[in-house]
C-alpha positions in Angstrom: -41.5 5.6 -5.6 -40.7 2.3 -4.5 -36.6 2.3 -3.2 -35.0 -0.6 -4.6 -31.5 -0.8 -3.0 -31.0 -3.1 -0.7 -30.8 -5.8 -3.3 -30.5 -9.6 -3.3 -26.7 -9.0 -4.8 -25.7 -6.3 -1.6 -23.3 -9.5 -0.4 -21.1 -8.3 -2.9 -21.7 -4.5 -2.7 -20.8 -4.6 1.2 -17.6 -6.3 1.1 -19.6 -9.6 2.4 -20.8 -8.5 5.8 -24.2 -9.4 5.0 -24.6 -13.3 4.4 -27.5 -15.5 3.5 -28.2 -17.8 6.6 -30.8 -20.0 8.2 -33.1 -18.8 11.4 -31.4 -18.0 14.1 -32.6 -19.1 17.4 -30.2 -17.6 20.4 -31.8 -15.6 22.8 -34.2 -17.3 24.5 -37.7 -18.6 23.7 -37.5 -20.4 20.3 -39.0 -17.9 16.9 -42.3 -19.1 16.5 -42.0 -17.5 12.6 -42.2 -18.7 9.2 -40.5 -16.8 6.4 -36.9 -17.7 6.4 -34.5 -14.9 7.3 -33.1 -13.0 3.6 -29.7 -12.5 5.4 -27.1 -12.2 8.4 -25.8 -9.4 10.1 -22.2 -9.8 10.7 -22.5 -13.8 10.0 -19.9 -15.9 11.7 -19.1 -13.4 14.5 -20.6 -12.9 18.2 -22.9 -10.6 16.6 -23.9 -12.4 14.0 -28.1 -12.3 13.7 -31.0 -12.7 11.2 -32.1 -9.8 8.4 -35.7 -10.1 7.0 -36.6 -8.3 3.7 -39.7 -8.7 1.8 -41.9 -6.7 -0.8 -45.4 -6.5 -1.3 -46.7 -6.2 -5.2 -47.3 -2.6 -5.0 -44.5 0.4 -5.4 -44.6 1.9 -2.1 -41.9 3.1 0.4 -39.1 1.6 2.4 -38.8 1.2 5.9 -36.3 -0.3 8.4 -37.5 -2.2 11.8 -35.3 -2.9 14.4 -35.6 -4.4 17.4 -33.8 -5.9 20.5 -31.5 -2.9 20.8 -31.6 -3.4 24.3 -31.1 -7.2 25.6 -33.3 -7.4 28.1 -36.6 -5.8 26.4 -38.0 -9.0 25.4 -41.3 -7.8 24.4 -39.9 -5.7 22.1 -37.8 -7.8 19.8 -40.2 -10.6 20.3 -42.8 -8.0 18.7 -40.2 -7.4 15.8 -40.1 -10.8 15.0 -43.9 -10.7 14.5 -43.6 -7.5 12.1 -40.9 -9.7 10.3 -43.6 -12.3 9.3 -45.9 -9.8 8.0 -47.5 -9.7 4.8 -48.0 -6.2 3.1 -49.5 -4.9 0.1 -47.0 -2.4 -1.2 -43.5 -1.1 -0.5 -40.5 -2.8 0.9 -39.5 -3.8 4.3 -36.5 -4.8 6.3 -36.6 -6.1 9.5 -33.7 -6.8 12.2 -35.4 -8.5 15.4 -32.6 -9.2 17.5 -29.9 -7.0 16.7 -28.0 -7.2 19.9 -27.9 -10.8 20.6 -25.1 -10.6 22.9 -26.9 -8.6 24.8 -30.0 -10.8 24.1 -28.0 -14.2 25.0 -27.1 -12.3 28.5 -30.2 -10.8 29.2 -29.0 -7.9 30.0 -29.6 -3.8 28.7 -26.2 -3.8 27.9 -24.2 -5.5 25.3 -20.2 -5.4 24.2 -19.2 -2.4 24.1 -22.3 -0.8 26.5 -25.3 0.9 25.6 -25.7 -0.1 21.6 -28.2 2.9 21.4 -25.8 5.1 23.1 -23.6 4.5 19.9 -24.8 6.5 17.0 -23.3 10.7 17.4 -25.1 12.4 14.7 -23.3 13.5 11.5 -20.0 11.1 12.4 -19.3 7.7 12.3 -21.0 4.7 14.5 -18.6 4.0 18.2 -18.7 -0.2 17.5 -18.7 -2.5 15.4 -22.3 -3.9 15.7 -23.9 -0.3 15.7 -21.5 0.8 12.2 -22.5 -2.4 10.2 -25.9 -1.7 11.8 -25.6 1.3 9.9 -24.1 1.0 7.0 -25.1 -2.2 6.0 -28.7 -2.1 6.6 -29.9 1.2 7.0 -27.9 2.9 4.6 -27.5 -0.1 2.7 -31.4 -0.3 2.5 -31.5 4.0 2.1 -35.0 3.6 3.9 -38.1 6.2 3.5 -38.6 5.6 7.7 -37.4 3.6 10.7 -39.2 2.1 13.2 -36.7 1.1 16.6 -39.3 -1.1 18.8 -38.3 -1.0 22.7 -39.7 -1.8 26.1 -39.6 0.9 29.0 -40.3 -0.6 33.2 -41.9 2.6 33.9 -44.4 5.1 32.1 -43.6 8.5 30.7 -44.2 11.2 32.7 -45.4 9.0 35.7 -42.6 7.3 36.7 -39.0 9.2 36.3 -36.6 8.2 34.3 -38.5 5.7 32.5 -40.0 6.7 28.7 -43.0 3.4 28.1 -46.5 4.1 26.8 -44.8 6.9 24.4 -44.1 6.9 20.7 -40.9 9.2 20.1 -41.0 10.5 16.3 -37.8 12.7 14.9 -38.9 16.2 13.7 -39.1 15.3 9.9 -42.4 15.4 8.4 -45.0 14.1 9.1 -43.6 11.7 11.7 -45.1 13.7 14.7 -48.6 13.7 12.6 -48.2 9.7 12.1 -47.1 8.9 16.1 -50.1 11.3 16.8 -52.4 9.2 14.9 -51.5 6.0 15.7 -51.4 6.9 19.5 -55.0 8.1 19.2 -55.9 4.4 17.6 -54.3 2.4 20.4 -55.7 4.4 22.9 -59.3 4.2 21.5 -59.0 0.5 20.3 -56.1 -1.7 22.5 -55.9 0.4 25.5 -58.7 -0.9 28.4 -60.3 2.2 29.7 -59.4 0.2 32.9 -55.7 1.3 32.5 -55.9 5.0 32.4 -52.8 5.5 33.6 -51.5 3.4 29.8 -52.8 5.3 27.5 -50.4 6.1 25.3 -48.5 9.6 24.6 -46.2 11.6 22.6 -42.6 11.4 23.5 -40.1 14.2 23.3 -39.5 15.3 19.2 -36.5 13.7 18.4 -34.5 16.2 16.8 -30.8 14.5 15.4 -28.7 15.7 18.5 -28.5 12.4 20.8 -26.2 9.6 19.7 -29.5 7.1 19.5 -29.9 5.6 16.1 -33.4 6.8 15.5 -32.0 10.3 16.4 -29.4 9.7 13.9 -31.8 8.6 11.1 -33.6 11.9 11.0 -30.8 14.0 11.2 -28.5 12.0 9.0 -31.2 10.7 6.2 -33.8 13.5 7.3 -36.3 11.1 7.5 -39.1 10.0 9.5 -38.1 7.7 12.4 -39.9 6.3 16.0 -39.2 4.7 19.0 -41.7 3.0 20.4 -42.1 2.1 24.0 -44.3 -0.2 25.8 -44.5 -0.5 29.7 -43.3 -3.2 32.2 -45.4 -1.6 34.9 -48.9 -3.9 35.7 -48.7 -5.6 31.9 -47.9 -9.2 30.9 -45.6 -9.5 28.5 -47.9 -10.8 25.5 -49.9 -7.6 26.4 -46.8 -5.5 25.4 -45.9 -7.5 22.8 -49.1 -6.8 21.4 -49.4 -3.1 21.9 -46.0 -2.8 20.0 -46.7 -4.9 16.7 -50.5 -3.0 17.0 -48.4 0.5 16.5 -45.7 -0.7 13.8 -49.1 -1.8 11.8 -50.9 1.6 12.3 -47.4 3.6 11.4 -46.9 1.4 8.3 -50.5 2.1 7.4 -49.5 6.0 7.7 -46.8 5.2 5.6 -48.8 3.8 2.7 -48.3 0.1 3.8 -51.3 -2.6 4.7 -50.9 -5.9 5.9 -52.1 -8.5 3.9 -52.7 -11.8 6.2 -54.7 -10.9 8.4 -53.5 -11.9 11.5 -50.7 -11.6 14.5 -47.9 -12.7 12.2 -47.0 -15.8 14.0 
């Protein structure tokens, strides 16, 4: 059944931390979208930064998509803005492209405060500001059927150390492992040049609620399905990685019950 609760009213419901705003354009390059952001994270702080919602006409389920986590991943949040222009037939989605624009605006992995992924513990309460109305205000707020947190890695899983891109990471609720599974087997058949062996995609480590990382924390919290997804630095352009990423949010909605509707790239 179609969740319904992140509402048009929730400006009143969460003490006004979430604010109706125009398109934000810090961070860089300029959004190249359309649909007008719903609302504002944290609006008239350091933090403050655009929330997309939008439904398509058929009950379905509710995710959450977050990017720009990490400042300097451009290709990822610059993918989440494309998934926030979508059109979908069923089901409910909320997007956040550039949740840390501090860290955005610098350029830089880290924002205030350090590592905003580092700040989610499992079972107790968000370390900062941005990561608890991150949090509460969206994803509880929104009390989402999955999560989708869309990254960029320099290096490739289990080639170069240390580094985690090429991978999908799902938490071990069902059937998130069986969705990353399937959508890694369609990118590697379909978007993946046999001349780049060494990117072909792969499963990550099952995440299983025990880091403080917010897609840990959404399957051990809300026991729900949740991914990271990673794309590689190493030999790709950036538009290559940009569209690798928005290629497996569309096959994981698809797993999820939700199709896109327009057609295209989402720009």
């Amino acid at each position: 059944m179609k969740r319904r609760t992140y509402l048009a009213g929730a400006v009143g419901l969460l003490g006004g931390t979430v604010a109706v705003s125009a398109p934000s354009l810090r961070g860089g390059a300029q959004q190249s979208t359309q649909r007008s952001p719903s609302s504002t994270l944290l609006p008239g702080t350091e933090y403050e930064t655009p929330i997309y919602r939008f439904s398509g006409d058929g009950d379905g389920p509710t995710g959450v998509i977050v990017g720009g986590m990490h400042g300097d991943e451009r290709s990822g949040f610059l993918a989440t803005e494309r998934v926030g222009q979508f059109s979908i037939d069923a089901g409910e989605l909320v997007v956040v492209p550039r949740v840390n624009q501090p860290a955005i605006e610098a350029n830089t992995r880290h924002g205030i405060g350090g590592d905003l992924n580092r700040q989610f513990p499992p079972g107790e309460t968000p370390t900062t500001k941005l990561a608890r109305a991150l949090w509460n205000d969206v994803v509880r707020a929104t009390d989402p059927d999955f999560l989708m947190d869309l990254h960029r890695s320099k290096g490739i899983y289990g080639v170069h150390p240390d580094f985690v891109g090429q991978a999908i990471f799902p938490t071990d609720v069902s059937p998130a492992k069986a969705h990353a599974t399937e959508t890694i087997n369609r990118l590697n058949d379909d978007d993946v040049s046999r001349w780049m062996p060494y990117h072909k995609f792969t499963l990550g480590n099952v995440m299983h609620g025990t880091s403080p990382l917010l897609a840990h924390k959404a399957g051990g919290d809300l026991s729900i399905p949740a991914y990271i997804v990673e794309a590689a630095e190493f030999l790709t352009d950036r538009q290559t990685r940009i569209d690798w990423t928005v290629t497996a949010a569309t096959h994981l909605l698809e797993r999820h019950g939700i199709e896109r509707t327009d057609g295209g790239d989402g720009e």
